[in-house]
C-alpha positions in Angstrom: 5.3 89.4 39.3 7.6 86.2 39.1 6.5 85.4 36.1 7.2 89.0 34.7 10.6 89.0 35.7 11.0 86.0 34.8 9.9 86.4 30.8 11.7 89.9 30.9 15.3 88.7 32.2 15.8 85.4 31.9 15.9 83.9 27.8 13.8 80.4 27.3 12.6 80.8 31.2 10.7 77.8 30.7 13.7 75.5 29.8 14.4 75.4 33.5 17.0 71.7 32.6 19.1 74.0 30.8 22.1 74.8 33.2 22.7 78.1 31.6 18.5 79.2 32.2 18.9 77.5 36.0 21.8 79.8 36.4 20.0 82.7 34.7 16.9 82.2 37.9 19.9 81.6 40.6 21.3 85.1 39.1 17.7 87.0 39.0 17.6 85.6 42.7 20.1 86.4 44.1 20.1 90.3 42.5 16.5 90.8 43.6 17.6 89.3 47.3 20.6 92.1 47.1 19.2 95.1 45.9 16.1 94.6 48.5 17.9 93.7 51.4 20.1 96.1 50.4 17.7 99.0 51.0 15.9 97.8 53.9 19.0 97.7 55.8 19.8 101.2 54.9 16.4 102.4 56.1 16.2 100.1 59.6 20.1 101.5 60.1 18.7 104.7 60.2 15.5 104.7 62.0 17.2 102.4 64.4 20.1 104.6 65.1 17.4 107.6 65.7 14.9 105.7 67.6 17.7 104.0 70.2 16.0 100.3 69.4 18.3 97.7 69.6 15.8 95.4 67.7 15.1 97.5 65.0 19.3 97.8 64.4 19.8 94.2 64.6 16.7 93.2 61.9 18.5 96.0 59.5 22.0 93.7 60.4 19.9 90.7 59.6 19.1 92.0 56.3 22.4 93.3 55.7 23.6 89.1 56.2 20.6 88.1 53.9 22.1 90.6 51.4 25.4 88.6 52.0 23.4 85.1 51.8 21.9 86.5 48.3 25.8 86.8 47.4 26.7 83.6 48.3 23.7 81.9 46.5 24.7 83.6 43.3 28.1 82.5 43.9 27.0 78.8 43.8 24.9 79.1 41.0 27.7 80.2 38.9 30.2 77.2 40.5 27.1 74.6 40.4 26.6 75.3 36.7 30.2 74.9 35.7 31.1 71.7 33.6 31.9 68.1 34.6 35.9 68.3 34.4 38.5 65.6 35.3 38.4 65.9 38.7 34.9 66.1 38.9 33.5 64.0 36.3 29.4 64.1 37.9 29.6 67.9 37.9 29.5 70.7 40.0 25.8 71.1 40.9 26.4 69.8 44.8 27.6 73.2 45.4 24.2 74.7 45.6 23.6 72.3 48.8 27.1 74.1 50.0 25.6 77.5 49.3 22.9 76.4 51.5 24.3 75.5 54.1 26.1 78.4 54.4 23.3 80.1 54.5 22.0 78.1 57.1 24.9 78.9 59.5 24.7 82.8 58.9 21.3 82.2 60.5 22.6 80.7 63.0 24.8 83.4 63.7 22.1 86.0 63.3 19.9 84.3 65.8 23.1 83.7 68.4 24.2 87.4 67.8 20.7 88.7 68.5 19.9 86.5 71.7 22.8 88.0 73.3 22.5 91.4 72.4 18.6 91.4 73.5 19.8 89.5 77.4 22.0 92.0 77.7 19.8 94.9 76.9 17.2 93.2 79.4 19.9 93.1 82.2 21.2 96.8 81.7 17.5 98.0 81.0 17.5 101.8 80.9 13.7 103.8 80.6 14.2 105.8 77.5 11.7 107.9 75.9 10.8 107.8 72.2 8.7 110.3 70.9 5.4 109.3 69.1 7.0 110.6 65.9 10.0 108.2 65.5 7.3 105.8 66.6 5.2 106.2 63.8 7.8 106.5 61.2 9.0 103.2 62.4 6.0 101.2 62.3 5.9 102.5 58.4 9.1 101.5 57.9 8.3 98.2 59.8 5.1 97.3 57.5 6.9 98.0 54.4 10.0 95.8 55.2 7.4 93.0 56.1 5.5 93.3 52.7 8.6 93.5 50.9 10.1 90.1 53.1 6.4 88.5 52.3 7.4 89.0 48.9 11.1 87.8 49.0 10.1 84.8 50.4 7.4 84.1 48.3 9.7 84.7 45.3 12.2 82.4 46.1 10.3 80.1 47.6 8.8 79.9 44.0 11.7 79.6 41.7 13.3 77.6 44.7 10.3 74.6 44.0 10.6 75.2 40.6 14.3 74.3 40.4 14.5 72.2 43.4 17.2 74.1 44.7 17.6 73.7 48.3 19.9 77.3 48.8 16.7 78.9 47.4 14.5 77.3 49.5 16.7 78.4 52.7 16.8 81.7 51.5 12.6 81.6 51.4 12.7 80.3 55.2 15.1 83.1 56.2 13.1 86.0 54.5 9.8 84.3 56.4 11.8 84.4 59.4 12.6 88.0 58.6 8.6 88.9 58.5 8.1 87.0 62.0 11.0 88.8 63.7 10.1 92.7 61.9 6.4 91.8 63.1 7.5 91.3 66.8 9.3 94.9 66.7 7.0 96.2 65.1 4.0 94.8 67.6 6.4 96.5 70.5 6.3 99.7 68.9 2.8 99.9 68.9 2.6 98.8 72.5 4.9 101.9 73.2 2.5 103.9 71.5 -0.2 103.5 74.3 1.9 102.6 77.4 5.2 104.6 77.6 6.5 103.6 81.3 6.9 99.9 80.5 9.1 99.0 83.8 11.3 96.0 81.9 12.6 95.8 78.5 10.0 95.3 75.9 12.1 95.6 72.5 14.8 93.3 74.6 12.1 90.3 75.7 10.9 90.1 71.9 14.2 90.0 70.4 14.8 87.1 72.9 11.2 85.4 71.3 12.9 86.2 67.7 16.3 85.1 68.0 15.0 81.7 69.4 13.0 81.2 66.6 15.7 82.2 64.3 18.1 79.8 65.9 15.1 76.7 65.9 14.9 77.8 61.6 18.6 77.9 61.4 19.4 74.4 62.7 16.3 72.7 61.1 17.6 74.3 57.4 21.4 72.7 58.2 19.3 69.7 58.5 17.4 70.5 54.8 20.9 71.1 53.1 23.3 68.9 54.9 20.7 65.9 53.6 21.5 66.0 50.3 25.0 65.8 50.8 25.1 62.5 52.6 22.0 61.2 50.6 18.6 61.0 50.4 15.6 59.0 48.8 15.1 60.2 45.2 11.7 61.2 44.5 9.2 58.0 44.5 6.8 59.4 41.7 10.2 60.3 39.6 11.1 57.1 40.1 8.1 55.5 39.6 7.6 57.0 36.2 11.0 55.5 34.7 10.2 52.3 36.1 6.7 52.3 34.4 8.3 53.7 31.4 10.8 50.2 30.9 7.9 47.9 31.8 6.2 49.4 29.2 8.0 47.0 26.6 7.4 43.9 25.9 10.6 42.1 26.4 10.6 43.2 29.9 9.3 40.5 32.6 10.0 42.5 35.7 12.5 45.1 37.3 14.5 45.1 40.6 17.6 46.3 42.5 17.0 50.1 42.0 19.9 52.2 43.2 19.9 56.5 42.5 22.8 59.0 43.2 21.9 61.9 42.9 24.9 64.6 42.1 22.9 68.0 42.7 19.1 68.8 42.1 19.3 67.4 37.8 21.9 65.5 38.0 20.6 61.7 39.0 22.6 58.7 38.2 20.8 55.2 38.3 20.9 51.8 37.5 18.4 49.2 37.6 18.0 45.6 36.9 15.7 44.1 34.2 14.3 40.2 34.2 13.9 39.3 30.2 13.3 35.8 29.2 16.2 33.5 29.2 15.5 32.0 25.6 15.6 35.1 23.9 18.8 35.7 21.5 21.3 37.9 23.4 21.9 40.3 20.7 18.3 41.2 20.4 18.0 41.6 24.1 21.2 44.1 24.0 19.6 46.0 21.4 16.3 46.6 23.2 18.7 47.4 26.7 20.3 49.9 24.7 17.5 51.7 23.5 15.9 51.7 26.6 18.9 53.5 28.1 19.0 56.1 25.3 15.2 56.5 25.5 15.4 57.6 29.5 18.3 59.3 28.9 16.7 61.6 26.6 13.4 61.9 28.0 14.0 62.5 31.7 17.6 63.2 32.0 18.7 60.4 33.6 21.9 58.5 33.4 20.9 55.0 33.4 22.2 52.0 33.3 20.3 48.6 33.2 21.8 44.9 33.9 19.5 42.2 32.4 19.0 39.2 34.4 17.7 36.2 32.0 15.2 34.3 33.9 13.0 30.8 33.0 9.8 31.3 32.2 8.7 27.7 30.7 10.1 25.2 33.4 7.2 24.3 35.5 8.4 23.0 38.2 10.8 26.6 38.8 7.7 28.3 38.5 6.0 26.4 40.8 9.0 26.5 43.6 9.2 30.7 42.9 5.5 31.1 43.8 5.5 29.6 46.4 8.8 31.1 48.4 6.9 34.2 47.3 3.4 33.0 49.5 6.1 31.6 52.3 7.8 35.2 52.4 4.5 37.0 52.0 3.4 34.9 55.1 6.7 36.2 57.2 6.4 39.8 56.2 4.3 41.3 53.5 6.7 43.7 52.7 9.9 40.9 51.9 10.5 41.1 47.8 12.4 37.9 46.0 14.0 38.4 42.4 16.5 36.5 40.5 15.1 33.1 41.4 17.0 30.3 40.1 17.3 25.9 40.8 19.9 24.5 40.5 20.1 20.7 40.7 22.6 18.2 42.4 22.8 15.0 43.2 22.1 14.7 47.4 20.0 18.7 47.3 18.7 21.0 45.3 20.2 24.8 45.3 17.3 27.5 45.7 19.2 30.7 44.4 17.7 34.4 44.9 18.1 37.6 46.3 16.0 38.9 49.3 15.2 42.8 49.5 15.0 43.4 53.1 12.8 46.2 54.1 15.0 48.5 57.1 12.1 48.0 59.8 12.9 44.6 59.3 13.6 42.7 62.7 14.2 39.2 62.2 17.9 38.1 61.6 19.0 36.6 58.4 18.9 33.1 59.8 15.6 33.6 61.0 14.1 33.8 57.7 16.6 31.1 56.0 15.1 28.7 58.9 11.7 29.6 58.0 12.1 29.2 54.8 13.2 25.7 55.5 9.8 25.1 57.4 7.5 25.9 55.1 9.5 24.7 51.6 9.8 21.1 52.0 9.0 18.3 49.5 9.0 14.6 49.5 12.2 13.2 48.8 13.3 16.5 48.7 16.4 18.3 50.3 16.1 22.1 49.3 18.9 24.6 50.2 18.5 28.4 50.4 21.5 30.4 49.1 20.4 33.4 49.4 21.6 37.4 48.9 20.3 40.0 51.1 20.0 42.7 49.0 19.2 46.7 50.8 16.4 48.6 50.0 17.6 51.8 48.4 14.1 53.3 46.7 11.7 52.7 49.3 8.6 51.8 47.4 6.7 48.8 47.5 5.7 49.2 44.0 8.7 49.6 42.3 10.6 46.5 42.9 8.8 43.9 41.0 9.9 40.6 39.4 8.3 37.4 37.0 5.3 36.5 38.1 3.8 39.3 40.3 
């Protein structure tokens, strides 16, 4: 059924990196989310208004506010997709996480509105009787609203993965939240079926259970969206994939200092530094930079840019001295990565220049490691000094920061 809607409304479905066919699913979304909510509240409004049952009124609100969430995630569709302008020269795609989160906060609200409303219908419990006919009808009504929220969520959970859009996504965990909360109202109906003199309020205690569970989704989905929007890992294998892409050439000893920004779910920014041989002629190094930039750009839709850090590769004795800081930091922690290693000679030391990724777990102190160093790197008539960099760990992955002579 996705896939059918998909081929009938939306042109080049498959093209999913084109903003106009991401906009085209966010649309075909958000219509499907409007026009089924749409009638479900309609047809709770009524059987809940004839029945007396609190519960079953609220869940038609709630879809009424999913119908409204639909709205506001085809809204950001249309803003995400609008063109990089002046003021916002990486685009408009973070609006979708915006979208989200106001979702997320309508859920909220749902949850809060039907707590209350439930504890006060416990308190002020009245015995009313409802006849086995309005019972029936509204267990019907009930099991259709729970296949068709089955469905929604399914649906968007769907073309949510598909174009890692996190509004989608929180639009699928509302719609499963819909099928949990219909469910309990629809398992208190059927216990009114058999047991009519019930001496508390049974359609008050489980819109209490509901409306906690609803509040427990809504905060962990603020949590899902608001992510994004302070910044999060980019995806390892996506990154992983680039990286093995560059160290696919020849001219390129070893990569390091990986840093991503991601603007909105296709719009990733990165920049990475590459360790090529220090005799080579600069031009032709440029050249194969370039073309390594142009190749990722056009392949995976990445805007990267790549500093080149010339490196020795035929001095012995540097060679020697950057293997074995790398056994002395392997011997301190396993997971401490070394790159632009340089010597420089003087006439009362000698200079031992490099950067130092420092995992976050990390618990030693800066000087801790400098003294170490110290302990284990020492050489007959020898005075070493270790100037070095700290550098953070932005991509998390042991195997992606690697240098000359790994």
């Amino acid at each position: 059924m996705v896939e059918f809607l998909r081929k009938t409304f939306i042109k080049d479905y498959q093209n999913i990196k084109d903003p106009s066919v991401r906009k085209a699913h966010g649309k075909l979304a958000s219509l499907v989310g409007v026009i089924s909510n749409c009638f479900l509240f309609c047809v709770k409004l009524v059987i809940g208004l004839i029945s007396g049952s609190i519960a079953m009124i609220a869940d038609g609100i709630n879809n009424l506010s999913d119908m409204g969430s639909s709205v506001i995630t085809l809204v950001g569709f249309k803003l995400a997709s609008a063109p990089a302008d002046k003021e916002h020269p990486y685009g408009h795609q973070r609006i979708e996480y915006i979208a989200g989160l106001i979702v997320s906060m309508i859920i909220i609200f749902v949850g809060g509105n039907l707590f209350f409303s439930s504890f006060n219908k416990i308190i002020h419990y009245e015995m009313e009787s409802v006849s086995n006919t309005v019972l029936w009808i509204s267990i019907g009504i009930l099991s259709l609203s729970i296949l068709v929220k089955m469905w929604q969520s399914y649906f968007n959970k769907k073309i949510g993965n598909l174009l890692q859009s996190v509004a989608l996504c929180a639009t699928a965990e509302d719609s499963r939240n819909d099928c949990i909360a219909t469910f309990t109202i629809l398992l208190a109906d059927i216990v009114l079926l058999f047991w009519k003199n019930i001496p508390f309020s049974l359609d008050g205690v489980m819109g209490i259970l509901v409306s906690l569970f609803i509040l427990y989704s809504g905060i962990g989905l603020i949590k899902e969206t608001v992510d994004p929007l302070i910044g999060v890992q980019v995806d390892k294998a996506f990154v992983k994939e680039i990286v093995t892409e560059i160290k696919k050439d020849p001219f390129v000893l070893g990569v390091h200092d990986i840093v991503c920004h991601l603007y909105g779910p296709t719009k990733c920014f990165m920049t990475i530094h590459v360790e090529v041989d220090a005799n080579q002629k600069l031009l032709e190094i440029h050249d194969v930079i370039d073309n390594l930039e142009k190749k990722i750009r056009l392949e995976y839709q990445v805007e990267l840019t790549i500093h080149m850090d010339p490196i020795q590769t035929d001095n012995p004795e540097v060679n020697q001295l950057r293997v074995r800081i790398r056994q002395a930091l392997e011997e301190i922690d396993e997971h401490l990565s070394m790159h632009d290693f340089r010597v420089v000679e003087g006439p009362s030391h000698t200079n031992l220049i490099f950067d130092l990724v420092v995992p976050y777990r990390f618990t030693r102190s800066n000087e801790e490691i400098v003294k170490l160093l110290q302990e284990k790197i020492q050489d007959e008539g020898k005075t070493y000094y270790f100037v070095i960099e700290f550098d953070q760990q932005f991509v998390q992955n042991d195997d992606l920061n690697d240098e000359y002579g790994n």
